[in-house]
C-alpha positions as CSV (number, residue, x, y, z in Angstrom):
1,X,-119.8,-128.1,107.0
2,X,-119.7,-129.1,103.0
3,X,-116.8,-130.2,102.4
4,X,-117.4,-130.0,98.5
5,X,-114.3,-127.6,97.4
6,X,-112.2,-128.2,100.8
7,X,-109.3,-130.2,101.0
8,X,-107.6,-132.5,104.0
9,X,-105.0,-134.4,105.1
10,X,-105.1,-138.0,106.4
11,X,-102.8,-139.8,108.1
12,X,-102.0,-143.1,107.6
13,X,-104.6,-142.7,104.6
14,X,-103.8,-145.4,101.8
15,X,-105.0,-148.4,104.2
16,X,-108.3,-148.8,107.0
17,X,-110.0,-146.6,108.3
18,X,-107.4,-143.6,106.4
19,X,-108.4,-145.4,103.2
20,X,-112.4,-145.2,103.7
21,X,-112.5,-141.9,105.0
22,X,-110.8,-140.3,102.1
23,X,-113.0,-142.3,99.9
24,X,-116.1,-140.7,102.5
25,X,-114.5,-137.3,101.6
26,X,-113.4,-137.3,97.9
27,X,-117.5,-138.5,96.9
28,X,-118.1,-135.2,98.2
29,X,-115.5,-133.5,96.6
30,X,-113.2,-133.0,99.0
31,X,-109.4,-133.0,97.9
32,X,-107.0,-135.2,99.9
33,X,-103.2,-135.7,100.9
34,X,-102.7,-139.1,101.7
35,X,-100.4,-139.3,104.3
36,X,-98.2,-142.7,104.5
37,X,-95.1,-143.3,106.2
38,X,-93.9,-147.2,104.8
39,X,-96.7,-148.2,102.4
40,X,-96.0,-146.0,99.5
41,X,-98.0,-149.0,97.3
42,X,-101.2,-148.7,99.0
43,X,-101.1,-144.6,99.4
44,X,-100.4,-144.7,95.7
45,X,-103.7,-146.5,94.9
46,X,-105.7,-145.0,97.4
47,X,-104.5,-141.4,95.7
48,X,-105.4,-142.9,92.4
49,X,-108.5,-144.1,93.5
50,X,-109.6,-140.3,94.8
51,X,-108.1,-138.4,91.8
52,X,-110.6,-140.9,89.9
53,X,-113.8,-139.5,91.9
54,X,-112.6,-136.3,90.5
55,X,-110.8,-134.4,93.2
56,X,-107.0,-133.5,93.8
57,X,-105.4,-136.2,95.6
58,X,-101.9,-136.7,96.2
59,X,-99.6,-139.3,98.5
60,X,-97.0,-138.0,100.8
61,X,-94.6,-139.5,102.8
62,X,-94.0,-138.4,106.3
63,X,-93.2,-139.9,109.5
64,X,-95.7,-138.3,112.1
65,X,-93.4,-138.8,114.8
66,X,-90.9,-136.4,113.4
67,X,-91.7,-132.8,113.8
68,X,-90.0,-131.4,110.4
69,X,-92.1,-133.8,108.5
70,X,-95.1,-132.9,109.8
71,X,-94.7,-129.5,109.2
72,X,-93.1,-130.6,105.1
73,X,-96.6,-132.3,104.7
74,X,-99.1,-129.3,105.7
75,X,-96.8,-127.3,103.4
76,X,-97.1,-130.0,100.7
77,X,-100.9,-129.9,101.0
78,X,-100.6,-125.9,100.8
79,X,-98.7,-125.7,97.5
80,X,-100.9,-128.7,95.8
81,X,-104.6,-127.3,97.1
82,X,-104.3,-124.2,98.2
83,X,-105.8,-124.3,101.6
84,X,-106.5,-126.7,104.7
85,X,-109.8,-127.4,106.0
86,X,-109.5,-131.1,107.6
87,X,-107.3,-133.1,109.1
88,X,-107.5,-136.5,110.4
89,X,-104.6,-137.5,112.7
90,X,-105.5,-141.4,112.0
91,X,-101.9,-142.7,111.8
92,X,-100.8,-145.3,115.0
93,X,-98.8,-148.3,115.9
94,X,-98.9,-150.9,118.4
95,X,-97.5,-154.0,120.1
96,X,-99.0,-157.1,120.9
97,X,-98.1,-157.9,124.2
98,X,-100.6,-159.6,126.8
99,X,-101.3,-157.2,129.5
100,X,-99.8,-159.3,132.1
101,X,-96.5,-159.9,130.5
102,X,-95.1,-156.8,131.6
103,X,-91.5,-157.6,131.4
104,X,-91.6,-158.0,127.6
105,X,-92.3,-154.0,127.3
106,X,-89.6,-152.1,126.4
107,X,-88.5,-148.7,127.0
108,X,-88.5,-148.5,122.9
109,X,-92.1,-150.1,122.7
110,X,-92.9,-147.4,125.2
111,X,-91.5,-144.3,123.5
112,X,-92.5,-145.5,119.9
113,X,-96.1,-145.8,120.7
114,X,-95.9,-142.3,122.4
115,X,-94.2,-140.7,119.7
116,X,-96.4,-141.8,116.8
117,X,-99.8,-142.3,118.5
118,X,-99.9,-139.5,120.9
119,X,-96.5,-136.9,119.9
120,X,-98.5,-137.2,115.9
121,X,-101.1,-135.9,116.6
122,X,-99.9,-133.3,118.2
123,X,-97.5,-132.0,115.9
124,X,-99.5,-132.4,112.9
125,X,-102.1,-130.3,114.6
126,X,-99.4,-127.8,115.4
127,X,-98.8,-127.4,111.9
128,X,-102.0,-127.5,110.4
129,X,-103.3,-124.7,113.0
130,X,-102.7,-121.4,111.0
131,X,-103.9,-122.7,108.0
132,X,-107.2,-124.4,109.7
133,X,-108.0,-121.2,110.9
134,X,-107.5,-119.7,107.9
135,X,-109.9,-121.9,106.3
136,X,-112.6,-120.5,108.4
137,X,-114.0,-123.7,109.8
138,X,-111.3,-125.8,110.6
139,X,-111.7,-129.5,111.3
140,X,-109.3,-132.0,113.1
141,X,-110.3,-135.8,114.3
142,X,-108.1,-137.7,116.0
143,X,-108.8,-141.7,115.3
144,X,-108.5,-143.0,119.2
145,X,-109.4,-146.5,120.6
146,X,-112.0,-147.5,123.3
147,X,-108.5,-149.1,124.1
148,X,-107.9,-145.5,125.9
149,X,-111.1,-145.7,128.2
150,X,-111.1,-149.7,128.9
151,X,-107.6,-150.2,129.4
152,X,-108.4,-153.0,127.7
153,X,-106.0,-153.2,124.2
154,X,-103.3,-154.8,122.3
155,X,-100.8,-153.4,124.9
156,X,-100.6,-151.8,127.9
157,X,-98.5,-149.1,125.9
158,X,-101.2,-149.2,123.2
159,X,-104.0,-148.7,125.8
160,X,-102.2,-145.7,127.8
161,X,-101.4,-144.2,124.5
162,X,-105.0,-143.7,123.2
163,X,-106.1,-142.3,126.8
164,X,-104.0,-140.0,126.0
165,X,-104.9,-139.1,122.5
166,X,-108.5,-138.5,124.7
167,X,-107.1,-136.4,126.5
168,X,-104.9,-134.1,124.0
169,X,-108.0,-134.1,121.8
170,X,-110.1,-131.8,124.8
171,X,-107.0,-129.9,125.6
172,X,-106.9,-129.1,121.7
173,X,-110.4,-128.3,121.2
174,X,-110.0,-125.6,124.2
175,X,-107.0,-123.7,122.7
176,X,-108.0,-124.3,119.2
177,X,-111.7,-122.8,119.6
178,X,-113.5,-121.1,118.2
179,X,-112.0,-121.2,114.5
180,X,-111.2,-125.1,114.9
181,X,-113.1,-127.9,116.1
182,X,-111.3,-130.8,117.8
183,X,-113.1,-134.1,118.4
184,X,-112.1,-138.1,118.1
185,X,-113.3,-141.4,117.2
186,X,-112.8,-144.4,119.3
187,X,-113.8,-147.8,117.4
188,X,-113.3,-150.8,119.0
189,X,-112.0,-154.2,117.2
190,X,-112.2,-152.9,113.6
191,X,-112.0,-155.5,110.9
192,X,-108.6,-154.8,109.1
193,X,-105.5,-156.4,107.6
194,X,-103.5,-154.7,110.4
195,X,-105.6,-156.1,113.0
196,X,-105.7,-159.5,111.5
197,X,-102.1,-159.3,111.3
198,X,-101.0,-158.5,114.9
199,X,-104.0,-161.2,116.4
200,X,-102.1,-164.4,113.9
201,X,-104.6,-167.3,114.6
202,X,-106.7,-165.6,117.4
203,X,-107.9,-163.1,115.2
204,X,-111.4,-164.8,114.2
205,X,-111.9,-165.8,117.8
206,X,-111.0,-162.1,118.7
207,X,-114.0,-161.1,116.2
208,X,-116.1,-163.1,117.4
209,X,-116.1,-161.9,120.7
210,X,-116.2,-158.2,120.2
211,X,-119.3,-158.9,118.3
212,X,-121.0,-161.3,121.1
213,X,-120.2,-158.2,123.5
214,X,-121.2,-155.4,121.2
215,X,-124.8,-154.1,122.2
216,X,-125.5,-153.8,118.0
217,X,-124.0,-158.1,117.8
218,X,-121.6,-156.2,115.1
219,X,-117.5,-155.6,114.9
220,X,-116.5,-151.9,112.9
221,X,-115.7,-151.8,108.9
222,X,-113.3,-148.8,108.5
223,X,-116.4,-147.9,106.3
224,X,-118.4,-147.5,109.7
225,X,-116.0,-145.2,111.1
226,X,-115.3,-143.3,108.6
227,X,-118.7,-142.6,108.5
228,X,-118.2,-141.3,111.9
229,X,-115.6,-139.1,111.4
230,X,-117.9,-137.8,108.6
231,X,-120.9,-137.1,111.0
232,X,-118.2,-134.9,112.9
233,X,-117.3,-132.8,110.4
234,X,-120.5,-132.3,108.6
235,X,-122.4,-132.1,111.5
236,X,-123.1,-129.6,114.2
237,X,-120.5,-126.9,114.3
238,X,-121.4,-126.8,118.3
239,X,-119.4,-129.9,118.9
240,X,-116.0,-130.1,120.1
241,X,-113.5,-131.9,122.4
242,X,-115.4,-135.0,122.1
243,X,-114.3,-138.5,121.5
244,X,-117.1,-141.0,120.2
245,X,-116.8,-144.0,120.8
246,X,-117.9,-146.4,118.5
């Protein structure tokens, strides 16, 4: 697919991995909503950045957990481009709990993590379908976690959350086939200001040991996955309902 001419929707797009793979999609001329729900600052830039690579861009607020506003955004995207080729459900949350302090995990840790990692997705997929399909070769890429294979994450929430993102992602592809393709990422420790954030002090140490266990001695830039996502919707129009883990 050439995405030259098509337009997309991001979530969570002015920061991360959102941010670099609407940078990966504007070079080649793609047009892009950037989706934010609390950092209006950073969307802003990140639109500004795009609309300076010479495509449409615009920032939109929406809360991906709340069905009405996921359905206000694909219309949002309609009026401003036209049309819907791609979107990338890469907005989440998390909590940093160990795993084994289980009685810090709250019932509202539990259904916020559900709503916005895994409830998202869904929605915003059910919104963007007609006009995917219209597009002809609809694309959607769900950013997951190798959080949701390991069980191994910032949270048990967190973890279970992404498993099921996996898991959504296949059941999409099947019902969404043939006109859309459905297939995920899953980085693991990605070097970002979120991550750093959450980890405090442990954060370097964190680092360090993703990269001593990595087979490539390496942690993720969003830059590396965005270039995955990329490879997925540029590359073979055979594959679908797969999750990448990277």
């Amino acid at each position: 697919m050439d995405v030259g001419g098509k337009a997309a929707i991001i979530t969570g797009g002015g920061t991360g991995v959102g941010r670099a793979t609407a940078l990966e999609l504007a070079r080649r001329g793609c047009s892009v909503l950037v989706n934010y729900s609390r950092s209006r600052e950073d969307a802003e830039k990140t639109a500004a950045e795009l609309s300076g690579l010479g495509v449409r861009a615009l920032a939109f607020q929406a809360d991906v957990a709340e069905d009405s506003a996921c359905r206000g955004m694909v219309e949002a995207a309609l009026r401003e481009f036209g049309r819907l080729d791609i979107l990338v459900n890469n907005a989440a949350t998390t909590v940093f709990i160990p795993h084994n302090e289980l009685e810090r995990v709250t019932d509202d840790d539990w259904d916020r993590l559900m709503r916005v990692n895994v409830k998202g997705p869904f929605q915003c997929s059910r919104a963007a379908r007609s006009a995917l399909e219209a597009s002809g070769s609809g694309e959607i890429v769900n950013i997951s976690s190798v959080a949701g294979s390991t069980g191994v994450g910032s949270s048990i929430p967190y973890c279970a959350s992404k498993a099921a993102l996996n898991v959504l992602t296949l059941a999409l592809a099947r019902v969404m086939a043939p006109k859309i393709r459905v297939n995920g990422v899953a980085p693991g420790a990605i070097k970002s200001r979120w991550l750093k954030a959450g980890l405090g002090e442990l954060y370097d140490a964190v680092m360090e040991g993703a990269r001593q266990r990595s087979v490539l001695q390496r942690v993720c830039e969003p830059e590396d996955v965005a270039a995955v996502v990329l490879s997925l919707i540029t590359g073979s129009d055979l594959v679908t309902g797969q999750t990448v883990v990277c």
